[in-house]
Structure formats: C-alpha cells, structure tokens
C-alpha positions in Angstrom: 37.7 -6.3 -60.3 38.8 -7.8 -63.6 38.9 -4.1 -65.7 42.2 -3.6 -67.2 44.8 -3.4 -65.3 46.3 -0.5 -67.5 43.7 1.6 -66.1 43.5 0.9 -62.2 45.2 3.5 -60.4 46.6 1.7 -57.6 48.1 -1.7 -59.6 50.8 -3.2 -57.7 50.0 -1.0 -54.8 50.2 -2.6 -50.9 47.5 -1.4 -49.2 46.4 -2.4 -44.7 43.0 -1.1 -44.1 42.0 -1.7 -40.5 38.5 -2.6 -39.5 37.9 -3.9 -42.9 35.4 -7.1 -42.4 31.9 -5.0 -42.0 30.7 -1.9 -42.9 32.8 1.3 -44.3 36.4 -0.4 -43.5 34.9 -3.5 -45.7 33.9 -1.2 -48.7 37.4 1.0 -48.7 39.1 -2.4 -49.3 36.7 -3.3 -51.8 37.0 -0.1 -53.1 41.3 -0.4 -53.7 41.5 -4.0 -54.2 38.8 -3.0 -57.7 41.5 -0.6 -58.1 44.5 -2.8 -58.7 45.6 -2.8 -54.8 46.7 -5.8 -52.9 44.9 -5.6 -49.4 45.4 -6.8 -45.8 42.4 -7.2 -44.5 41.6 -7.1 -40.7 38.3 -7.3 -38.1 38.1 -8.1 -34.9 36.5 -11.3 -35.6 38.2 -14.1 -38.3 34.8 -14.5 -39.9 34.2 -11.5 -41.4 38.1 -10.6 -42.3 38.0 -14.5 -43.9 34.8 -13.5 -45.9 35.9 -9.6 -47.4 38.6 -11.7 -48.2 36.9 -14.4 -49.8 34.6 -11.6 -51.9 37.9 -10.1 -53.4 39.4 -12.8 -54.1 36.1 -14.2 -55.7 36.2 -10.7 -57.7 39.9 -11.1 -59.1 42.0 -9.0 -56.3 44.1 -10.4 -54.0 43.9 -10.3 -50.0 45.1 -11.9 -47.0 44.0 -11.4 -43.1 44.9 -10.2 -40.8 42.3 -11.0 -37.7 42.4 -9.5 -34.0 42.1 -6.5 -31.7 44.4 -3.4 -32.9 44.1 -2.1 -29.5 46.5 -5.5 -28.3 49.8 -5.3 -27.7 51.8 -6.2 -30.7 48.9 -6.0 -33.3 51.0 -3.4 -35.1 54.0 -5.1 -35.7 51.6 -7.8 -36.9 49.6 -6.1 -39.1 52.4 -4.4 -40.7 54.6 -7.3 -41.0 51.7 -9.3 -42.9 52.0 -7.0 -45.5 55.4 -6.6 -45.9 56.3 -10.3 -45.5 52.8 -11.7 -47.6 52.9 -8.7 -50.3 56.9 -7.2 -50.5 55.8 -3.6 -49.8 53.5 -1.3 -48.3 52.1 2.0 -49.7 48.6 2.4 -48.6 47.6 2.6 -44.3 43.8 3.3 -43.6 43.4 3.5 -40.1 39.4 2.7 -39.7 38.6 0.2 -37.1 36.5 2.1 -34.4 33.5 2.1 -32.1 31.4 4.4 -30.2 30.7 3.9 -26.7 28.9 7.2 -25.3 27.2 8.5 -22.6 27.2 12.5 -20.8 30.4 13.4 -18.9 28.8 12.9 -15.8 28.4 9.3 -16.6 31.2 8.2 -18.4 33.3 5.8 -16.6 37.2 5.8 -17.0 37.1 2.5 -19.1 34.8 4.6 -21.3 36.8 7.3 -22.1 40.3 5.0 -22.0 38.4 2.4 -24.5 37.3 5.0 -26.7 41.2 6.7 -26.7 42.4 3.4 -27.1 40.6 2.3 -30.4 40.9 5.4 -32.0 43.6 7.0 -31.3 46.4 4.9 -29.9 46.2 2.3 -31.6 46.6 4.6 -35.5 49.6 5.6 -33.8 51.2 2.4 -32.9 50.2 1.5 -36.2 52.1 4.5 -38.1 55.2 3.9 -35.6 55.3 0.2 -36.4 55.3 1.2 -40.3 58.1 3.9 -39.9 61.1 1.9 -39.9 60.0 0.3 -43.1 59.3 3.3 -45.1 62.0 5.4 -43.8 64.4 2.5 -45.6 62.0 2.2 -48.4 62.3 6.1 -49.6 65.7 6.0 -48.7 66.1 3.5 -51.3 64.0 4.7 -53.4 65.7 7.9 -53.4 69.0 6.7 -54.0 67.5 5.1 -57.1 66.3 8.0 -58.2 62.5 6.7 -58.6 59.5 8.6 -56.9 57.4 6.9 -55.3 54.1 8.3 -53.1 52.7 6.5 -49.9 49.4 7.5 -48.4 48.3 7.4 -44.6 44.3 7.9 -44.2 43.3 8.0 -40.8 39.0 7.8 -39.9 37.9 11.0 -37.9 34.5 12.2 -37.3 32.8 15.0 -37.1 32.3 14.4 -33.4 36.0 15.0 -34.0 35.6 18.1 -35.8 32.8 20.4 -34.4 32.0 17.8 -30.7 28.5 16.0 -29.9 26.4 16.0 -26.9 27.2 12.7 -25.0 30.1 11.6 -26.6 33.1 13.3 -25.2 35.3 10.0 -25.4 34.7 9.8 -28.9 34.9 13.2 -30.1 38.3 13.7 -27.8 40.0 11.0 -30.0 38.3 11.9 -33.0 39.9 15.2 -33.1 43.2 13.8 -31.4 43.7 11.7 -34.8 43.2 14.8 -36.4 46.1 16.5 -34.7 48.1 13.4 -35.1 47.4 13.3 -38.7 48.4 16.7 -39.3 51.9 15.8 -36.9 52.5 12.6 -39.4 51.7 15.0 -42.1 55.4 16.8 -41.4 57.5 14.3 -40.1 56.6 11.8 -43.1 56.5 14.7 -46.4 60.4 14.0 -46.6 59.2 10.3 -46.7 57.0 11.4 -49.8 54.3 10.5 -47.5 50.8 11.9 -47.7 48.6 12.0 -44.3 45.1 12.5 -44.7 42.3 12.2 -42.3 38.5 11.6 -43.7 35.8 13.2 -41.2 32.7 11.1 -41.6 29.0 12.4 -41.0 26.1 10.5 -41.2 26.8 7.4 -43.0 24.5 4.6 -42.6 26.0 1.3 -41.4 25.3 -1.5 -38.9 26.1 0.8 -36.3 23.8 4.1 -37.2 20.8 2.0 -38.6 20.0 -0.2 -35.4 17.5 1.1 -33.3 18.7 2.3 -30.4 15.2 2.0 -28.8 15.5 -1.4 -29.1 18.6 -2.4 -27.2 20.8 -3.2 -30.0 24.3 -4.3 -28.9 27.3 -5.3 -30.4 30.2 -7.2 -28.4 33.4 -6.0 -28.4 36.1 -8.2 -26.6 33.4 -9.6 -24.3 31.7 -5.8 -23.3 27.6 -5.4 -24.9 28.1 -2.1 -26.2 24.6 -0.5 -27.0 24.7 0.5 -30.8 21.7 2.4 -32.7 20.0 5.9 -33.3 16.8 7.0 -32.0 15.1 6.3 -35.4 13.3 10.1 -35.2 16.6 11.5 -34.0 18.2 9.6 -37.1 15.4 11.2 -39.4 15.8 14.7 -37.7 19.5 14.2 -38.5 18.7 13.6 -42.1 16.7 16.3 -42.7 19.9 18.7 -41.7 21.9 17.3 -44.2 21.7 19.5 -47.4 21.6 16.4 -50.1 18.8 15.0 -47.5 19.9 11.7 -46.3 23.1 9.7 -44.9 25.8 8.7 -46.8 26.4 5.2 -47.7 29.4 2.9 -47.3 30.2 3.2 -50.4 30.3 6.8 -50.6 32.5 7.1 -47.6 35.0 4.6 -49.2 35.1 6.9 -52.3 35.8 10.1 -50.0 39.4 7.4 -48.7 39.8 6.7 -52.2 40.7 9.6 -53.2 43.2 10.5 -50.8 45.2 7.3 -52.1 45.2 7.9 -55.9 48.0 9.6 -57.7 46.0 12.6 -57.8 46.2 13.7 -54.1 49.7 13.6 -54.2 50.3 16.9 -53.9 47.2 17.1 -50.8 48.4 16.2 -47.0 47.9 17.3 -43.5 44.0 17.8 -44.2 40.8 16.8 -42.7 38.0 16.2 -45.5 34.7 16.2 -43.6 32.5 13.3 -46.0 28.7 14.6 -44.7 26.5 15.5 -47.3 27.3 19.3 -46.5 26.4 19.2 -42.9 29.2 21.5 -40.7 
C-alpha cells in the first residue's frame, strides 16, 4: 500500500464497506485502501473489523471500525457518521455484509425469509437513506463551486438474485430486490453525480462456500447456528459448469467492486455485473 500515491486512483477518497472483517467484504477494503482510499471498516464481530484494520494500517492505509449488526436499529446513522465525522467526507458505499440461510419453500420459516430480507436488503437501504442528506449537501456544494466530483454506491447481489436457486427463495428474493433498488438509486442519485452499481457474484470460494456442508459446519449469527457449506461433489459439479473451470476467489470478486469505484466507470450506473467465471 505504499506505491505512489500519484498513481492510486482513489487517493483521498472516503470509502464504508460493510461486512468487511472476513472474506470478500475484507478483500474489497483491502483492495481500495492499496488504492489510496480511507476505509471504514465493519463486521459483525470487533475482532475481525479490529484486525482488517490492523492489516491496512500495518500496509500504509488508513482505517477505522466500525463493529455491529447493520440489520440494528441505528447502525446506519452510525456507520455513516464514522466516516463523515473520523474521515471529513464520503465517496465510496459497498453494501456487502450478507448471509445465506436456505432451505425449500415448504420449509422456510418466516424468520427465514424476514432474516434473509433483512440483511440484504433493508438494511443497503437504510444505509443509502442515512447517506442521502450528506451528499445531497455535498454536490450541492460542490456544484456551486463549480468542481465535479463522482460518488459510487456498489451494492452485493447474487446470482441467486439474478437467474433464482433451488432452496433459497429468501435469498434470491433479496438478491434481486437490491438489484431493483440499485437500479431505483441509480435515478434518484445521477443528479447527485452518483453512480449505483450492483456486483452479482457466482461461485466464489470463501469461508462460507468451502465448508462442508456434510459435516455440519455452522456459523453464529447474533446467537442463531446457521448451517454453512456445499456438498463438496455438488461444489465440484458446480465448478465444472463454470466456463474458466473453477470458483472465483476473494480477490477476484473485490476486483469486479473495484471497478465500479474508479474514475473509469463514471459514466456506468444502474447495472448488474454478474462476477461468475461465465456461468448465466
């Protein structure tokens, strides 16, 4: 993270990244703090926010936490305000914390379906109406100055969200609800100079998708054992769809957000980018 700054694309940049201690949300902060951005860092859990932090910092960015549930009532107004009060600014939302819980229709209980909603869907919202009052008065400033200056919104969809999956209804509905909402935001926030993206994941291989589902993995969330893991010859049937053969990594799913918060996508909003190794 110490390259020059005269050539990282996103110097001086404000950047919130939800869901950013493990796994895909850690790597897209990674990923812009290398690139010059100042990021707020959240998870569920203090430890692993502390520790994304700690590796940034460690690298030569800067970052701050900002631990706790985004599904609690006034997480938002937190989250925002850290970076506006910590950093002066924000320019950069990634709206990534997330979590399956499945099972068939028949089976799915209403806290199922609400948790799933919840997570993935309400909680981006409250997060881009808690940032609205701030950048309406930042581009009307910015305006009256006569400077130009581009914010990007990336919200996490699926592509549960984008073509469904057998036994995940929950998930797929707010998948593809944060794909409406993105393309919503898309409109109201282009006067804003405002670009809303969503990236639709595949197969990537995380923490989540490389457990073994045979073998009871769980992981808590807010005191609920959800069971995690793939089947591992359903994961290598999966694989063997994929046209470039195998899952993505972290990594390569932070690169897909990248790009959608460099200078140039400005002129790119309102999309879904499916990031699957050209699988539909």
């Amino acid at each position: 993270m110490n390259s020059s700054s005269n050539n990282r694309k996103l110097e001086g940049k404000v950047a919130i990244v939800s869901g950013s201690g493990r796994g895909i949300g850690r790597e897209i902060a990674l990923k812009l703090a290398s690139d010059g951005a100042r990021v707020v860092i959240n998870d569920l859990d203090a430890e692993p926010a502390a520790q994304t932090v700690s590796d940034i910092v460690a690298a030569g960015g800067s970052a701050i936490a900002c631990a706790g549930s985004v599904t609690d009532n006034g997480f938002a107004d937190r989250f925002v305000g850290t970076a506006v009060e910590s950093y002066g600014g924000l320019d950069i939302i990634v709206n990534n914390a997330g979590y399956t819980w499945d099972n068939v229709v028949q089976k799915m209980s209403d806290e199922q379906w609400e948790a799933m909603l919840a997570v993935h869907l309400t909680a981006p919202f409250r997060i881009l109406r808690a940032a609205s009052g701030f950048i309406r008065d930042a581009a009307r400033r910015e305006a009256d100055e006569g400077i130009e200056v581009f914010r990007k919104v990336v919200n996490i969809s699926s592509t549960s969200g984008v073509y469904g999956n057998a036994g995940q209804a929950n998930y797929a509905a707010a998948k593809a609800g944060i794909n409406g909402l993105t393309k919503a935001m898309a409109k109201e926030w282009g006067r804003y100079k405002v670009t809303v993206n969503s990236v639709a994941f595949g197969l990537i291989k995380t923490r989540l998708t490389e457990a073994d589902a045979s073998a009871g993995a769980s992981i808590d969330i807010e005191g609920r054992q959800i069971k995690v893991g793939v089947n591992p010859q359903i994961l290598k049937n999966a694989e063997a769809m994929i046209p470039l053969g195998r899952g993505g990594t972290p990594q390569e799913a932070a690169g897909a957000v990248y790009m959608f918060c460099i200078p140039e996508s400005n002129y790119v909003s309102g999309q879904v980018l499916v990031c699957g190794g050209g699988r539909p």
